[in-house]
C-alpha positions in Angstrom: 0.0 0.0 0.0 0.8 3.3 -0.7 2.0 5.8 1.9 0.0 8.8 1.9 3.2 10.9 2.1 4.6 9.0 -1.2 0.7 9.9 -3.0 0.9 13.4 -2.4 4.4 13.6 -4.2 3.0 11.4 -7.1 -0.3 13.7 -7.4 2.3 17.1 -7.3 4.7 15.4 -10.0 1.4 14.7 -12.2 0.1 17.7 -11.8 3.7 19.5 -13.2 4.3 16.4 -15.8 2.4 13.5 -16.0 4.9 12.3 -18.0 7.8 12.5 -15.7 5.7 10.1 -13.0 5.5 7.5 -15.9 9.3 7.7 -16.1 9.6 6.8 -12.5 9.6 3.3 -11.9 7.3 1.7 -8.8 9.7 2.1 -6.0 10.2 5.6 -7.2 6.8 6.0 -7.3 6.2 5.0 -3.7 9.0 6.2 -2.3 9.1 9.8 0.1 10.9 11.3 2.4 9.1 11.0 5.5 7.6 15.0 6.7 5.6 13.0 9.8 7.4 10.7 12.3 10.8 11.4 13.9 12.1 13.9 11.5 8.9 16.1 12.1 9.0 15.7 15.7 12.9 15.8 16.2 12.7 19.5 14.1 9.7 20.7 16.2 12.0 20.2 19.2 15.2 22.0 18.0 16.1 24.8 20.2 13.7 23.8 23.3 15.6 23.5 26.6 15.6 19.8 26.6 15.3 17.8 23.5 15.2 14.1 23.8 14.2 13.5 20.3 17.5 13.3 18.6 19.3 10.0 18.0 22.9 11.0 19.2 24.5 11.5 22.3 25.2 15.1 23.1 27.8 16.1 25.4 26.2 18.5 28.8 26.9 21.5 27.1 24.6 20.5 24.2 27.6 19.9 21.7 28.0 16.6 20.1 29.5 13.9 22.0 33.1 12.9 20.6 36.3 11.5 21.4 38.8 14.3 21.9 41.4 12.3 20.8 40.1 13.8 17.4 40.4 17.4 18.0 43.8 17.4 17.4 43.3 16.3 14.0 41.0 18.9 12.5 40.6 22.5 13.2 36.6 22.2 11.9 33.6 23.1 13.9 32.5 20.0 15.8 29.2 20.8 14.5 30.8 20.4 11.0 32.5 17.1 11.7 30.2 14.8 14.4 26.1 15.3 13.8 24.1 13.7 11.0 24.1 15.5 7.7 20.4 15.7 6.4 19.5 13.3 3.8 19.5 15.6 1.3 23.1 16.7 1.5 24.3 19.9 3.7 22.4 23.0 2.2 25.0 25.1 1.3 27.2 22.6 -0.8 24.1 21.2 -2.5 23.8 25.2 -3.5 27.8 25.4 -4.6 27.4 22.4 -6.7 24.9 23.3 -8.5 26.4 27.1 -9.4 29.3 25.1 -10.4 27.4 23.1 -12.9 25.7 26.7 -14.6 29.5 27.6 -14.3 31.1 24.8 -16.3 28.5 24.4 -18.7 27.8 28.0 -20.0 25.4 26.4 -22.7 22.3 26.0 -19.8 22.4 29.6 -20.1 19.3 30.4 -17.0 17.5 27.2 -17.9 15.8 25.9 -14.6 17.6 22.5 -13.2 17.0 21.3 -9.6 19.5 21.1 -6.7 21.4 18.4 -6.4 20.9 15.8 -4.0 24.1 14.6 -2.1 25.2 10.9 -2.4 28.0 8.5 -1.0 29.9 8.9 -4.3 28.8 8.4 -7.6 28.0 4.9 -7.3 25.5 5.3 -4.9 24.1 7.8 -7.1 23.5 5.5 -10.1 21.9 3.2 -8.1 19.8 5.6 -6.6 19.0 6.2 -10.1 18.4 2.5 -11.0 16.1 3.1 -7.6 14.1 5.9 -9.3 13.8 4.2 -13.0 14.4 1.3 -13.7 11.8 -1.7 -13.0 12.4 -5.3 -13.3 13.3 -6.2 -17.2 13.7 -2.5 -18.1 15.8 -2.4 -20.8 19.0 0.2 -20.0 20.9 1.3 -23.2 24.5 2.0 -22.8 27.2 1.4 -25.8 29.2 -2.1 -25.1 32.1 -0.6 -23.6 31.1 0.3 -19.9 32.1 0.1 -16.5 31.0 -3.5 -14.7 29.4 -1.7 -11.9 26.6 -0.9 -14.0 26.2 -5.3 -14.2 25.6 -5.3 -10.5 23.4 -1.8 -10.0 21.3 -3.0 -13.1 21.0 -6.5 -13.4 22.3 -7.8 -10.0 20.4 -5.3 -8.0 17.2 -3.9 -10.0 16.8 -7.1 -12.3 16.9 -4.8 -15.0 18.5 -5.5 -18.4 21.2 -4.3 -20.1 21.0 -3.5 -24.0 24.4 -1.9 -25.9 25.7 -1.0 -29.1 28.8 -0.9 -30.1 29.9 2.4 -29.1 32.6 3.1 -32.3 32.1 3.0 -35.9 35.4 4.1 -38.5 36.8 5.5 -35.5 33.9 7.8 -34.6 30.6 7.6 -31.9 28.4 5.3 -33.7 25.6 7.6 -34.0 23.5 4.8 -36.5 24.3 2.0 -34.0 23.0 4.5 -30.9 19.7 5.4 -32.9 18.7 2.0 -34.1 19.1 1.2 -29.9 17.1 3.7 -28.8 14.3 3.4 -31.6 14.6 -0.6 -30.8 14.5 -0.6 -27.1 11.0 -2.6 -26.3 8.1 -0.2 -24.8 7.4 3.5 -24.6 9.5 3.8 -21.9 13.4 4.4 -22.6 16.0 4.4 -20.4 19.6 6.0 -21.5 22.8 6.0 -20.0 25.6 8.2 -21.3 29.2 8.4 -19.7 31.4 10.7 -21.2 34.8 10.4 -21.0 34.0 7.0 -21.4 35.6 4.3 -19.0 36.6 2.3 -19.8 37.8 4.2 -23.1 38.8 7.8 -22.5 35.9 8.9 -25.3 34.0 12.0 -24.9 32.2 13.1 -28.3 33.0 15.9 -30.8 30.2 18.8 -30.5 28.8 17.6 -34.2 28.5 13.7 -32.4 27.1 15.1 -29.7 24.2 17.0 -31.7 23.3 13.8 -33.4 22.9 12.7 -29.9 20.6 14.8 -28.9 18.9 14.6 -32.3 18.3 10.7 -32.0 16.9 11.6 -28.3 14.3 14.1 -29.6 12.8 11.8 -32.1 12.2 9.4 -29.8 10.5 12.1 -27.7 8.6 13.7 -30.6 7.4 10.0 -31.7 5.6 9.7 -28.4 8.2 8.0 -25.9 9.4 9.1 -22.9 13.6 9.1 -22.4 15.0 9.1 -18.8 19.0 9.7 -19.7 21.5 8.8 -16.8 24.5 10.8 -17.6 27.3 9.7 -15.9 29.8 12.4 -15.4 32.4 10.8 -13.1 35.4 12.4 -15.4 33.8 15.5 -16.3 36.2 18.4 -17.1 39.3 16.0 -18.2 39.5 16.8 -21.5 42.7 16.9 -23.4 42.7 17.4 -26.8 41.0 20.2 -29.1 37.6 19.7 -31.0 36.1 17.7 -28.4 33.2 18.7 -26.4 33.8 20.0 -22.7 30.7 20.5 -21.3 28.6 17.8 -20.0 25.9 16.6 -22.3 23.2 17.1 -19.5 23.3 21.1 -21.0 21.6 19.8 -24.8 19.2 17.7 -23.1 18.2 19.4 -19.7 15.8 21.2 -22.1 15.2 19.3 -25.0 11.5 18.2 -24.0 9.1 17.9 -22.0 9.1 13.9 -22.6 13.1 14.1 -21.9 14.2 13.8 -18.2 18.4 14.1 -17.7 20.2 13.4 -14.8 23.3 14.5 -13.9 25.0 12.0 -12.3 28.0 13.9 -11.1 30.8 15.1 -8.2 33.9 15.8 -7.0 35.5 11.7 -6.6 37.5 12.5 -9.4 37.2 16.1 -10.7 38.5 16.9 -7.2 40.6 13.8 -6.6 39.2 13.1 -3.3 37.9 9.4 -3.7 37.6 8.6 -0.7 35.2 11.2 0.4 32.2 9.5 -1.3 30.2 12.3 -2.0 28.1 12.7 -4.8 25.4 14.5 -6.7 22.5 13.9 -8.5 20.4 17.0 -10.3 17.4 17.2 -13.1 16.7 18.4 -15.8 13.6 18.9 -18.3 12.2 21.4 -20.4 9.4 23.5 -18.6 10.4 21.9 -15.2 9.1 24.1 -12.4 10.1 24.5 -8.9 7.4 22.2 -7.9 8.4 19.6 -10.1 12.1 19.9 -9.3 11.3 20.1 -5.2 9.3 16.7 -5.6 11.9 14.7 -7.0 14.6 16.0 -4.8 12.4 14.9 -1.9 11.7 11.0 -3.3 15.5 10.9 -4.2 16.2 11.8 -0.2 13.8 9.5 0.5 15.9 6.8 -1.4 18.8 7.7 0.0 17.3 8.2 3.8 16.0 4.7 3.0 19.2 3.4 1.8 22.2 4.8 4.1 20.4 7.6 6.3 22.8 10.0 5.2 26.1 11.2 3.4 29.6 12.5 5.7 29.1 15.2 7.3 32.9 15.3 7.8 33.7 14.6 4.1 30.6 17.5 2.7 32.6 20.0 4.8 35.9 19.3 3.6 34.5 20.1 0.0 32.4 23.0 0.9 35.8 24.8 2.6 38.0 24.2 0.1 35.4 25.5 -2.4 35.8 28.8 -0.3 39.6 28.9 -1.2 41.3 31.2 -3.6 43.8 28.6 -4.5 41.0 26.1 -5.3 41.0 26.7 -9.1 44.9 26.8 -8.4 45.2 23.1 -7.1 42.7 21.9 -9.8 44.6 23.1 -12.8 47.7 22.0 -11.4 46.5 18.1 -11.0 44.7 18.2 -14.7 48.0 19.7 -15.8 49.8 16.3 -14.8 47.4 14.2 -16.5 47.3 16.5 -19.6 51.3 15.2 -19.8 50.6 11.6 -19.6 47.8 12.2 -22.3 50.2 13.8 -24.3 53.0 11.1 -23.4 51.0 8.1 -24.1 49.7 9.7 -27.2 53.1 10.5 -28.6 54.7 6.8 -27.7 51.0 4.8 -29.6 51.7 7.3 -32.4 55.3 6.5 -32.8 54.8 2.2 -32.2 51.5 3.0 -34.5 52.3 0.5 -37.5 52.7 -2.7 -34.9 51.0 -5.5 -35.8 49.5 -6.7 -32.8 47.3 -4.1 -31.3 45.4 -1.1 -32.3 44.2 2.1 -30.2 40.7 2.8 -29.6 39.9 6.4 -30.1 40.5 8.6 -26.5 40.9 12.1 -26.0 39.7 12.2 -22.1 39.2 10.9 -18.6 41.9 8.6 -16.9 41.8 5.4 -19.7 42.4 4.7 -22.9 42.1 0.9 -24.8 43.3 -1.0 -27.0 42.2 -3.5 -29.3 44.4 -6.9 -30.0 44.5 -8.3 -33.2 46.0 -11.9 -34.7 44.2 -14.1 -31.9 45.8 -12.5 -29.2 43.8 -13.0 -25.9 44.3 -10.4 -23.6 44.3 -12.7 -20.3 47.2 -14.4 -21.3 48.7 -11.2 -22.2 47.9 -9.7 -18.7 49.3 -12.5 -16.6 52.2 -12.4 -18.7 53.0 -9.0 -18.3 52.2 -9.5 -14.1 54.6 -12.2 -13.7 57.6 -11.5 -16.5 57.3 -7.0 -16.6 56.0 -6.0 -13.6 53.0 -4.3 -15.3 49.3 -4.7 -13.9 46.5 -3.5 -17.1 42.9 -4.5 -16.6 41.4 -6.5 -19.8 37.9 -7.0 -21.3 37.9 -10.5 -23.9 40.7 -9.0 -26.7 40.2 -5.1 -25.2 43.4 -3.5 -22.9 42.4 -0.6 -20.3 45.7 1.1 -19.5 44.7 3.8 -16.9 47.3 6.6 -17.7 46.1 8.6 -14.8 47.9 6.2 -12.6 51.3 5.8 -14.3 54.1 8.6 -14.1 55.0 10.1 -17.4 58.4 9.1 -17.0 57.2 5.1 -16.9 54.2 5.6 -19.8 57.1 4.7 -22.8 58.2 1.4 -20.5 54.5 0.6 -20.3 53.9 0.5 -23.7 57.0 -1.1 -24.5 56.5 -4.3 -22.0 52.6 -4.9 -23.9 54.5 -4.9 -27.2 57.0 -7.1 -26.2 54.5 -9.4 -24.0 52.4 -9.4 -27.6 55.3 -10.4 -29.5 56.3 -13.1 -27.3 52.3 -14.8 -27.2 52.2 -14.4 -30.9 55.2 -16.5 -31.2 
């Protein structure tokens, strides 16, 4: 049965856009985050003389309880470090994230999105996302070079299933192979995810790719179907070469139509290089979406995520939110994507000049922290892993005849060697 709380979010969504409650899938419909119960009464209490209502132990001088033993290694507020963070994420870094996204994607111009709603790390977020969409035997369209986690948040988790296309064509986005998906995907109800840079590839589309993105989207839309797109955005911003789009593709879509939901699936584990934080965001997107709208689904995505962990660091939310306060910040940033620029530009320069060997080929990768490649002449690419763990000291990850080198973790000075020891590990098998 319904909760009451859950129906009145369901009647305010259909009231906005019907067609955004048909995108949600039965446990989004149903779920809420709860206004009655202890979070009602706890908030009615705040401030009174004695509160007995809140679920922590506070110290006699009505601070948070800790051990002191941790004073010494912060200089934060304890309020900032100890008490529960609300389900939503702390207010003002939900508010900073989301003036950084109209920030980096100048192309959203004033458009309306909502705030984002914090989650422990990006993962979480796409499974609060499978949470909201997806139902069992949904089909989920995503090209056939992905990160594995989406087997166990879809299929594992949601029973949901998995459709892809190959995601290259000559050596471009296969726009014809991504449109026959979509327009083949079973129902009226499509599910999209997008991840750009791509991991495991390092691929973000050119601007013209991206358009015939957003063009394959809209006819679905204008033929009557509604499209919920996931965009993953876990490498947004690491973009090294010219040509390439560097905003996030949630700025053509946020407003496409009224039949097109996006979410931005997005934060600072690796833009910031803080991976261990597990912080998140997740934030909509759709033409003619209204406060209302935007409010309701913030509210069932808090519910999820009050239903699923409670609540995000508070410790690890005000970490981010000071150094977002920093002059230097922008400093630090362009210092790290500087480094990883150099073992683009390293790795790009060694492939180019070992470019006519026969026993492997790049995949196309201006972006992120990966590239591939592609093995030819029977070559098996477990075989050429444990070969290059036990004889050259060189750990790659491998998909069936596919090599994912992460760049982002190997010193320019050691990206020629790296190279070297999978051509020589090739040569050796193919003897």
């Amino acid at each position: 049965m319904t909760d009451p709380q859950a129906t009145q979010l369901n009647d305010i969504i259909s009231k906005e856009n019907q067609l955004v409650l048909n995108m949600l899938s039965e446990r989004g419909k149903n779920i809420y985050f709860p206004k009655l119960g202890i979070l009602s009464q706890s908030a009615q209490a705040k401030g009174k003389e004695i509160n007995a209502t809140i679920g922590q132990a506070m110290a006699d001088d009505g601070k948070p309880m800790h051990l002191e033993g941790f004073d010494s290694l912060t200089n934060m507020s304890i309020g900032d470090i100890y008490p529960y963070a609300p389900s939503y994420g702390k207010p003002e870094l939900r508010a900073k994230w989301k003036e950084f996204i109209y920030e980096k994607n100048p192309s959203l111009g004033s458009h309306p999105i909502s705030l984002p709603i914090a989650t422990n790390g990006l993962t979480h977020a796409i499974s609060m996302a499978g949470y909201m969409f997806a139902d069992e035997h949904d089909e989920i369209i995503m090209p056939d070079l992905y990160w594995e986690n989406y087997d166990l948040i879809f299929d594992n988790t949601y029973n949901a299933t998995i459709k892809t296309f190959p995601l290259f064509a000559d050596n471009q986005f296969n726009i014809d192979g991504f449109t026959k998906a979509l327009q083949n995907a079973k129902g009226t109800k499509k599910i999209l995810l997008l991840n750009f840079p791509n991991n495991p590839t390092g691929y973000t589309p050119s601007p013209e790719e991206i358009d015939a993105i957003k063009k394959a989207i809209l006819a679905e839309a204008e033929a009557g179907n509604t499209v919920t797109v996931l965009i993953d955005d876990a490498y947004f911003g690491l973009v090294y070469k010219k040509g390439i789009f560097t905003e996030s593709i949630f700025t053509q879509l946020a407003n496409l139509h009224e039949r097109v939901l996006a979410v931005k699936i997005d934060g600072p584990t690796k833009e910031d290089y803080v991976w261990g934080f597990r912080v998140g965001f997740m934030t909509y997107g759709i033409k003619n979406g209204s406060p209302k709208l935007y409010e309701t689904l913030e509210a069932k995505t808090a519910g999820a995520v009050r239903g699923n962990i409670s609540n995000i660091s508070n410790l690890s939310q005000s970490l981010l939110y000071t150094i977002y306060q920093s002059k230097e910040y922008n400093s630090y940033k362009q210092d790290k994507y500087s480094i990883l620029e150099s073992r683009f530009a390293e790795l790009e320069q060694v492939l180019n000049e070992y470019g006519d060997n026969q026993h492997f080929t790049p995949l196309p990768y201006n972006s992120g922290y990966f590239m591939c490649i592609k093995l030819h002449g029977g070559l098996q690419g477990e075989e050429i892993r444990q070969l290059l763990l036990e004889k050259y000291s060189t750990g790659v990850i491998v998909f069936g005849d596919v090599i994912r080198l992460a760049f982002s973790a190997v010193p320019k000075q050691s990206i020629r060697k790296m190279v070297e020891n999978i051509i020589v590990a090739c040569k050796e098998l193919a003897q």
